[in-house]
N, CA, C and O of each residue as an XYZ file, in Angstrom:
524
protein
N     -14.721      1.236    -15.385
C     -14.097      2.367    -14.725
C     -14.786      2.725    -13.408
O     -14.090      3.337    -12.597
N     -16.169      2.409    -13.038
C     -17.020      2.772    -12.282
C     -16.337      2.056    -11.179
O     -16.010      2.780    -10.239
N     -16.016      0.659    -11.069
C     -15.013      0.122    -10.440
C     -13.626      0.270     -9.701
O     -13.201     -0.252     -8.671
N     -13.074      1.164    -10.588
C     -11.487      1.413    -10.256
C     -12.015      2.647     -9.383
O     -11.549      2.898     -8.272
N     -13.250      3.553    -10.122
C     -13.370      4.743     -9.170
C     -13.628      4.278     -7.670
O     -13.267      5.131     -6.859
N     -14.305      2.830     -6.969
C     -15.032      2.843     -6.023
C     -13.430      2.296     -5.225
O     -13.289      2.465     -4.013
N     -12.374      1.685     -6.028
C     -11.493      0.971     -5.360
C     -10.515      2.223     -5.301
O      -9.564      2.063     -4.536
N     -10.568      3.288     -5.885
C      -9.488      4.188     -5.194
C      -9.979      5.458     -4.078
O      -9.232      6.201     -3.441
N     -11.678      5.422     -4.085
C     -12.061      5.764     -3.044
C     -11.947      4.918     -1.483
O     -11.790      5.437     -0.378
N     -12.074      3.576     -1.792
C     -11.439      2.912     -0.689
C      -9.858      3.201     -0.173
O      -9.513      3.284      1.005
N      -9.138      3.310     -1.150
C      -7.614      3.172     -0.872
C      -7.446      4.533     -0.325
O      -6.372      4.680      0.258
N      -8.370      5.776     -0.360
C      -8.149      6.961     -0.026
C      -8.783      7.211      1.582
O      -8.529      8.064      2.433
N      -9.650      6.137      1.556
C     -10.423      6.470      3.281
C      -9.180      5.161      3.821
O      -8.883      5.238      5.013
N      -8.826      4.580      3.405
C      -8.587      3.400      4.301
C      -6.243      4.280      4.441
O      -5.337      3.872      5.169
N      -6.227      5.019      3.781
C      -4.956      5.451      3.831
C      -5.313      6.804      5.230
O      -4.677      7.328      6.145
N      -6.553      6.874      4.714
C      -6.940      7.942      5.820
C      -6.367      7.697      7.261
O      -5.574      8.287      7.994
N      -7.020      6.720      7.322
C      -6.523      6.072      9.076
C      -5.384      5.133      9.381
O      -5.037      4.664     10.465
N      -4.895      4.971      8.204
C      -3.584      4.807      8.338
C      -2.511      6.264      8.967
O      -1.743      6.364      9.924
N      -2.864      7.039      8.088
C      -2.119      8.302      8.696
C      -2.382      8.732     10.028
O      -1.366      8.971     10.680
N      -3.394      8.885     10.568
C      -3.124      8.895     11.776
C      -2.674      8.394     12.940
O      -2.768      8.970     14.024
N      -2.037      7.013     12.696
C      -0.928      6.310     13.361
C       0.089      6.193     12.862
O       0.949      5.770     13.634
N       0.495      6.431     11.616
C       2.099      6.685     11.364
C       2.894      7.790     11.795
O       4.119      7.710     11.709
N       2.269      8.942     12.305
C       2.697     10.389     12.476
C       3.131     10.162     14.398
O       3.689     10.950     15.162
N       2.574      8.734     14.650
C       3.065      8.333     16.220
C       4.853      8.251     16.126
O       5.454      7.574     15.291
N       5.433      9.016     17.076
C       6.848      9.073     17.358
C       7.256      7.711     18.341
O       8.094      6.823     18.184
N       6.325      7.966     19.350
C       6.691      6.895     20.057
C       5.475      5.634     20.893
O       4.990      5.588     22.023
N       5.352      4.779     19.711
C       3.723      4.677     20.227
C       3.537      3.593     20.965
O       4.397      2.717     20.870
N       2.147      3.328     22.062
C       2.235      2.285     22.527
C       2.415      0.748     21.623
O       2.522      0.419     20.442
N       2.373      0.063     22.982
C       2.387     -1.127     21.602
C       0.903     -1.385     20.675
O       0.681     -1.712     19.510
N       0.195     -1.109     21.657
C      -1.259     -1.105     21.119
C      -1.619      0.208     19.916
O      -2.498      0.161     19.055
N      -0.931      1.013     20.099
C      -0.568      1.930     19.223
C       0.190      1.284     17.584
O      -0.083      1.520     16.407
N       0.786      0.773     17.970
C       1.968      0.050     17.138
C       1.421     -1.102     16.102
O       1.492     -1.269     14.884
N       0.684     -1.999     17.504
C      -0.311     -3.234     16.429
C      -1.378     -2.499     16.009
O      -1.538     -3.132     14.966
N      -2.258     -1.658     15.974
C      -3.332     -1.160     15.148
C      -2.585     -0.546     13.937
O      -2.842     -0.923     12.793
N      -1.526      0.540     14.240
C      -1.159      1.065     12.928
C      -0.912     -0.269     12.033
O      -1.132     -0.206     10.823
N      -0.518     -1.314     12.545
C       0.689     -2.481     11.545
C      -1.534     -2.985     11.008
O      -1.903     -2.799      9.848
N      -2.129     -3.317     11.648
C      -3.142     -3.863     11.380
C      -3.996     -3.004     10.201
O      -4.653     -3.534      9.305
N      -3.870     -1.910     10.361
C      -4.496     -0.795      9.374
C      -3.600     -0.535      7.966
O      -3.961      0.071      6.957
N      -2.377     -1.162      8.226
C      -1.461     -0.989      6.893
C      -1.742     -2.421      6.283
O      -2.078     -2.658      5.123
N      -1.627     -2.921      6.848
C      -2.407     -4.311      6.155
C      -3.918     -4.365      5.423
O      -4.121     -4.934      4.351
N      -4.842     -3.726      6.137
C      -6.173     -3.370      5.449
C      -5.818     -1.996      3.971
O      -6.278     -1.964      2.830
N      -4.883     -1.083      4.644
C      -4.449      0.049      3.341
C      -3.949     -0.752      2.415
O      -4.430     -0.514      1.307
N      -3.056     -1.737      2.436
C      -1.864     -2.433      1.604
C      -3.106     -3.153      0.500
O      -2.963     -3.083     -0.721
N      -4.008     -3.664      0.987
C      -5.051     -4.659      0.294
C      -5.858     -4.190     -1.274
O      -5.967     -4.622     -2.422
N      -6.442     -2.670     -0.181
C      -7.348     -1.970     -0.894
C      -5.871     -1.353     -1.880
O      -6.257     -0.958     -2.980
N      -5.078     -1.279     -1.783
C      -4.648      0.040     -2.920
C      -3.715     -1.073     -3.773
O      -3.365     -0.703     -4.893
N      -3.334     -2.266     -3.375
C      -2.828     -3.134     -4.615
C      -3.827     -3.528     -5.124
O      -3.740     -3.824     -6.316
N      -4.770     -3.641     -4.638
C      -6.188     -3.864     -5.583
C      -6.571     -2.347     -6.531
O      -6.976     -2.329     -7.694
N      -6.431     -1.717     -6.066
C      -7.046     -1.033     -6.475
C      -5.954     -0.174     -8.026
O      -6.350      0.593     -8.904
N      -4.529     -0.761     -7.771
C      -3.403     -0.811     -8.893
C      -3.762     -1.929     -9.954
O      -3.434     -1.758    -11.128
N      -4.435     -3.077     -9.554
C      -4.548     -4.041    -10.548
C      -6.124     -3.617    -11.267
O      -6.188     -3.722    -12.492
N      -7.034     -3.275    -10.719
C      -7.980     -2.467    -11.081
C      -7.803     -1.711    -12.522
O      -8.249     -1.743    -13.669
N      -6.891     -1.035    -11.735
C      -6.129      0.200    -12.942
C      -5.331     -0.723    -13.912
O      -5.668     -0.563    -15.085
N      -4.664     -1.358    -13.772
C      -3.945     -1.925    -14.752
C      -4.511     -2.891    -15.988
O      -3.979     -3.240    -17.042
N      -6.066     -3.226    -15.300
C      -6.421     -4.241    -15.898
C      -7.983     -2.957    -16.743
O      -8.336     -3.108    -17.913
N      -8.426     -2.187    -16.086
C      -9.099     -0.720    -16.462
C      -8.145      0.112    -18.245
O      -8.432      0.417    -19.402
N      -7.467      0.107    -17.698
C      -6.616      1.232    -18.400
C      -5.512      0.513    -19.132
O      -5.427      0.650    -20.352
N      -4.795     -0.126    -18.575
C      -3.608     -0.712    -19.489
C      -4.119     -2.113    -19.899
O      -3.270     -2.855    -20.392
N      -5.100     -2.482    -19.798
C      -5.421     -4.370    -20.318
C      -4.491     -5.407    -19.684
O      -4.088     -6.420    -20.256
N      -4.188     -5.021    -18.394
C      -3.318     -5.932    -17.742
C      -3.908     -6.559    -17.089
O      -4.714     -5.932    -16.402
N      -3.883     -8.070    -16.905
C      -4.420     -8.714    -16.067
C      -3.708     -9.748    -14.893
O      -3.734    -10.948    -15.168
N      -3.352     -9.516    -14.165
C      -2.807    -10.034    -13.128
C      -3.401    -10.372    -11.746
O      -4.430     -9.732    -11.531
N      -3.086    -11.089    -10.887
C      -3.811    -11.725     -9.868
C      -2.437    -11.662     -8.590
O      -2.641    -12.326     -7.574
N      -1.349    -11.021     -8.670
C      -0.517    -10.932     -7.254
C       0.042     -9.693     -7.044
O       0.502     -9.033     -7.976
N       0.041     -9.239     -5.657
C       0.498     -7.754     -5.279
C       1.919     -7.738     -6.085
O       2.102     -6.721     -6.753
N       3.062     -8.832     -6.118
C       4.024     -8.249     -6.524
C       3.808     -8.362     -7.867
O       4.612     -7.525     -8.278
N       3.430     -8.688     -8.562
C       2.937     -8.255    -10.082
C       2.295     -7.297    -10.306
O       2.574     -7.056    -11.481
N       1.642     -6.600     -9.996
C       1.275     -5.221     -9.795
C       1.761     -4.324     -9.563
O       1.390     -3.245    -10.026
N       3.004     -4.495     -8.574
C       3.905     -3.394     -8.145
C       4.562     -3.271     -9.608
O       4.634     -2.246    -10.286
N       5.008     -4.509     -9.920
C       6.431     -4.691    -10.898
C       5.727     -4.061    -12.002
O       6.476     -3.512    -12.810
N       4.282     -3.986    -12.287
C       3.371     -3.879    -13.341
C       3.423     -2.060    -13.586
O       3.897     -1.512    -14.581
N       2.842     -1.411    -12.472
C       3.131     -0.183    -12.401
C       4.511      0.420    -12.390
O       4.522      1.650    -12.424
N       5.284      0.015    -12.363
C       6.957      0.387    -13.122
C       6.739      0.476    -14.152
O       6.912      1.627    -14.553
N       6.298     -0.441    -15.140
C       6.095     -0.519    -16.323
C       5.650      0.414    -16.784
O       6.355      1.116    -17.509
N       4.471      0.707    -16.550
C       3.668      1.730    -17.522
C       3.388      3.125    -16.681
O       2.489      3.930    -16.924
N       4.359      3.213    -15.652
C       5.312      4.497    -15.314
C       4.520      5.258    -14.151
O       4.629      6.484    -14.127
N       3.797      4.679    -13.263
C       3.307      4.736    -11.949
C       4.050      4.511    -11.062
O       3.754      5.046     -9.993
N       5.392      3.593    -11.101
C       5.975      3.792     -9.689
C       7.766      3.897    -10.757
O       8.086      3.421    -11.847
N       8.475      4.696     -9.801
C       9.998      4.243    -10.208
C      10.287      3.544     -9.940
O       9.627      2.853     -9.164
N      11.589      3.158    -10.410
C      12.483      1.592     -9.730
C      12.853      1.848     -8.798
O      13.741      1.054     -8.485
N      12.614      2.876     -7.770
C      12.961      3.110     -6.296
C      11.956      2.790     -5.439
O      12.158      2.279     -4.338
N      10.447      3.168     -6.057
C       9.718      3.274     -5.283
C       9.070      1.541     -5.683
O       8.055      1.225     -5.063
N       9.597      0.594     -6.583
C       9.282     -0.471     -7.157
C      10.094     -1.181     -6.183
O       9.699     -2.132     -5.508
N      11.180     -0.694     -6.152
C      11.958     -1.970     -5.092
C      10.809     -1.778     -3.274
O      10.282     -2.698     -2.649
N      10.797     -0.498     -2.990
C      10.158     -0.392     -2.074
C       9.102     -1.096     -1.770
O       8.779     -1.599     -0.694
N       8.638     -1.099     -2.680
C       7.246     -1.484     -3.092
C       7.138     -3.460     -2.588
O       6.507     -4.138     -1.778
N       7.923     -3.628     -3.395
C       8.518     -5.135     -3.291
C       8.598     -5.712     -1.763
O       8.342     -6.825     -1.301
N       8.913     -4.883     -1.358
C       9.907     -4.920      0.283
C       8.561     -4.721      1.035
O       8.410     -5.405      2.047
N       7.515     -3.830      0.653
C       6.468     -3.658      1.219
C       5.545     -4.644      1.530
O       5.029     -4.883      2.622
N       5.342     -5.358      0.135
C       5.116     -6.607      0.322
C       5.307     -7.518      1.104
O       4.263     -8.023      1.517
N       6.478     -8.062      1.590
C       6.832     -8.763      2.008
C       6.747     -8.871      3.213
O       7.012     -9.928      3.786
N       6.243     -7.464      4.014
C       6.659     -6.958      5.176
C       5.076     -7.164      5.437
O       4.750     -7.381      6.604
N       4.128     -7.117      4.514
C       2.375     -7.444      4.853
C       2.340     -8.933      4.663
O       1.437     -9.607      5.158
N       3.109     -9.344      4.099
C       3.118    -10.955      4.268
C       3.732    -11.443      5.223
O       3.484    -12.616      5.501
N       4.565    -10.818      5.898
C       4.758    -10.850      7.610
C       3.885    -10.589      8.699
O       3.842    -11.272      9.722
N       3.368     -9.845      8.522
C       2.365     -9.292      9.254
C       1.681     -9.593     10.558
O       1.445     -8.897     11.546
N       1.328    -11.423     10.110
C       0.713    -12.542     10.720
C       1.689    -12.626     11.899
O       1.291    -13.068     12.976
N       2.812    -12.262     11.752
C       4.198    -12.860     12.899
C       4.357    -11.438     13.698
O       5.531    -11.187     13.971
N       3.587    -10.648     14.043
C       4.123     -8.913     14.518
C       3.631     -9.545     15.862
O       3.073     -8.680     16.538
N       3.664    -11.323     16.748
C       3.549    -11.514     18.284
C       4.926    -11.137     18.209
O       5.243    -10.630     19.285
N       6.083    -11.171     17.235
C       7.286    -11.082     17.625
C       7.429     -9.726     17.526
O       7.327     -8.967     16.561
N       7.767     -9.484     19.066
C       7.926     -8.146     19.449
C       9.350     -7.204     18.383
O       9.336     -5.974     18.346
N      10.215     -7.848     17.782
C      11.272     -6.872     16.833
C      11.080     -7.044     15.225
O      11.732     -6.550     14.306
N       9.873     -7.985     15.207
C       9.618     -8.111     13.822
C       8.867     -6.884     14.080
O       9.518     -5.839     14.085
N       7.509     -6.826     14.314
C       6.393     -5.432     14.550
C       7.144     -4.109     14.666
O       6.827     -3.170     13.935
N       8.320     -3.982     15.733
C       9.127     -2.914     16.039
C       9.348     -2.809     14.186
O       8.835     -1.949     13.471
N      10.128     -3.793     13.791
C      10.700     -3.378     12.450
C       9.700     -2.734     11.207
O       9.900     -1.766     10.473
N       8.648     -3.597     11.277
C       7.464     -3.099     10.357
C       6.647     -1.896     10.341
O       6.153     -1.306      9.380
N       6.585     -1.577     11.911
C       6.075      0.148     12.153
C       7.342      0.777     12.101
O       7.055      1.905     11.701
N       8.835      0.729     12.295
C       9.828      1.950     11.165
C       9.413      1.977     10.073
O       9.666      3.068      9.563
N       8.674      1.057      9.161
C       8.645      1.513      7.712
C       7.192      1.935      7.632
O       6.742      2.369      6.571
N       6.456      1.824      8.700
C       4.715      2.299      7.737
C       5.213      3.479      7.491
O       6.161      2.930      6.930
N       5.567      5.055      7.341
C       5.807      6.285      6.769
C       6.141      5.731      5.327
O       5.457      6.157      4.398
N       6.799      5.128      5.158
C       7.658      5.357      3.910
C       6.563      4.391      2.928
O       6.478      4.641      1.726
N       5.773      3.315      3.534
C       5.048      2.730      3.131
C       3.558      3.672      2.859
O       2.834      3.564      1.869
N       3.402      4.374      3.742
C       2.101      5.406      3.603
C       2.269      5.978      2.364
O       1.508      5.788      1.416
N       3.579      6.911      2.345
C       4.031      7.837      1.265
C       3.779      7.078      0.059
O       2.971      7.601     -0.709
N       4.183      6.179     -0.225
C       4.512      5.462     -1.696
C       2.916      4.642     -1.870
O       2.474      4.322     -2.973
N       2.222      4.402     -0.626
C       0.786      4.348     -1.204
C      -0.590      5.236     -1.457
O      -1.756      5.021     -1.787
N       0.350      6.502     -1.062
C      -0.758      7.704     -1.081
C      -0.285      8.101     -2.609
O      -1.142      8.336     -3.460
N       0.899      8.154     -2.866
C       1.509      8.403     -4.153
C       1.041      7.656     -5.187
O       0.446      8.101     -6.168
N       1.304      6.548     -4.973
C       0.547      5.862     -6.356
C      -0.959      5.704     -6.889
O      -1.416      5.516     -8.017
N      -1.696      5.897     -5.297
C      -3.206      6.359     -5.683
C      -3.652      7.446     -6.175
O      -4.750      7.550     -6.721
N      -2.413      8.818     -5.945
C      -2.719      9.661     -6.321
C      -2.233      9.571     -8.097
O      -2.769     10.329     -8.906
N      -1.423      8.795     -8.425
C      -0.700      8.859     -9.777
C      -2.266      8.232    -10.567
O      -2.880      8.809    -11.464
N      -2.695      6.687     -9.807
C      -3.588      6.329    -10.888
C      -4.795      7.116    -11.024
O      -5.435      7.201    -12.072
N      -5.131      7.769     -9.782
C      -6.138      8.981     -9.773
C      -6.064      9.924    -10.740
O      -7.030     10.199    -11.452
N      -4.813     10.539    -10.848
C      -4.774     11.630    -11.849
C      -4.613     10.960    -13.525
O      -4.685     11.695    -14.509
N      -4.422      9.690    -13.606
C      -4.271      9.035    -15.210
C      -5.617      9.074    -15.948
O      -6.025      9.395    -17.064
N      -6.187      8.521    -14.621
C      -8.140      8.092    -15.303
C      -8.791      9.577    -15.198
O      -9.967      9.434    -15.529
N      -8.572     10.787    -14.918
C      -9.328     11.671    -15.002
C      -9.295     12.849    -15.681
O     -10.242     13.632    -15.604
């Protein structure tokens, strides 16, 4: 448990500075690639820090972000709304590598908000299970 505590203190500083570039309306591009670069470092620490929990608390053991997402549906950490999201989130940090393309990046910073939300949410869900 000493573990899951140190990995959702990460997911809580590293969401930290995520938020302060998602709340950008209209940001530079350099604005734009740090937020996308910092959701990629948030995205890391807090699916880790779900499999942590899953493998802590529920005896789950898994080794991929989308098994983890799909995992926390299960045992009632994310809905099937915020599971499909979740999914999509994925996919969009496994893009990541490609944000030289100027409308892929455009596309990936519309979603960091919705991506922030649903990872501040679920740290806060496994936060409040273990304590």
């Amino acid at each position: 448990m000493e573990r899951l505590q140190e990995r959702i203190q990460s997911a809580t500083k590293a969401l930290k500075t995520l938020e302060e570039l998602v709340k950008i309306k209209k940001p530079t591009t350099i604005e734009r690639d740090a937020a996308i670069q910092r959701f990629e470092y948030s995205f890391e620490v807090c699916w880790k820090a779900g499999k942590q929990f899953l493998f802590d608390v529920e005896g789950i053991d898994l080794g991929s972000p989308k098994g983890v997402i799909r995992s926390l549906r299960t045992v009632g950490i994310l809905s099937e709304e915020e599971t499909i999201l979740g999914l999509h989130m994925v996919d969009h940090r496994n893009l990541t590598v490609h944000t030289y393309h100027e409308e892929l990046a455009e596309e990936i910073f519309s979603y960091l908000p919705k991506y922030y939300d649903l990872l501040t949410n679920f740290i806060a869900r496994i936060q409040s299970r273990v304590q």
